[in-house]
C-alpha positions as CSV (number, residue, x, y, z in Angstrom):
1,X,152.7,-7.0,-20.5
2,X,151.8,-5.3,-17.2
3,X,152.6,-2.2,-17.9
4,X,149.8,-2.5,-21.4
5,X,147.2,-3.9,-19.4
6,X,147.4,-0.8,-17.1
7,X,147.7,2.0,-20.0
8,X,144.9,0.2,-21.4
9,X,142.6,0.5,-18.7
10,X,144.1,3.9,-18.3
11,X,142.7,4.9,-21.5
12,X,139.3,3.4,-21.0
13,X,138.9,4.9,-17.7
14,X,139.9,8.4,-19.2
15,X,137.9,8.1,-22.5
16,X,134.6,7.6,-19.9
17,X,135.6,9.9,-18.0
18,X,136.0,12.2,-21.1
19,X,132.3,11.1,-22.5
20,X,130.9,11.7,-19.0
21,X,131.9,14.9,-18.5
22,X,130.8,15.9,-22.3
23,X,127.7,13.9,-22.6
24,X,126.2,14.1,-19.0
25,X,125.4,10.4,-19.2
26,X,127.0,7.4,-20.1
27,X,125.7,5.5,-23.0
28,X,126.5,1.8,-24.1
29,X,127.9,3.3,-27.6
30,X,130.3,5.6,-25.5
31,X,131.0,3.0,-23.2
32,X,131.8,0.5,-26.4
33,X,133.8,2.7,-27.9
34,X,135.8,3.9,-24.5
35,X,136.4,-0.2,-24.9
36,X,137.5,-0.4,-28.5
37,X,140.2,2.4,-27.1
38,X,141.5,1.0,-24.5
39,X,141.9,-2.2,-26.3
40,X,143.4,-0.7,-29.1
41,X,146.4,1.4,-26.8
42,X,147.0,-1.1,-25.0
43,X,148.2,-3.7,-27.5
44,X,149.5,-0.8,-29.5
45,X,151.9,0.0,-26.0
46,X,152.7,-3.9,-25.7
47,X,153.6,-3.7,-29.4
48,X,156.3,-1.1,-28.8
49,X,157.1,-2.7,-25.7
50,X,158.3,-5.9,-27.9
51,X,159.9,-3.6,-30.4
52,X,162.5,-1.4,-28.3
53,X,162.9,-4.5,-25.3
C-alpha cells in the first residue's frame, strides 16, 4: 500500500514536472490532469501488488 501511495505521487510529481518544463507555466488543467495520473498509477500499482502478493 506504501509502496502505491509513493509511485503515485511519483507520477504526479513527474507529470508537473513534465508540463512545466513544456508549457513554461503551470495551469490548473495541467495540474488536474498531473492528478487524475497519479491517481490512476497508483491504484493501478496497488492492483498488481494484490495480484502477484
Amino acid at each position: 500500500m506504501v509502496q502505491a501511495i509513493i509511485f503515485g505521487i511519483a507520477i504526479f510529481i513527474g507529470w508537473i514536472v513534465m508540463d512545466v518544463t513544456k508549457e513554461k507555466r503551470l495551469r490548473k488543467e495541467k495540474a488536474a490532469e498531473s492528478l487524475i495520473a497519479g491517481i490512476v498509477g497508483g491504484m493501478g500499482w496497488f492492483l498488481l501488488d494484490l495480484l502477484f502478493t
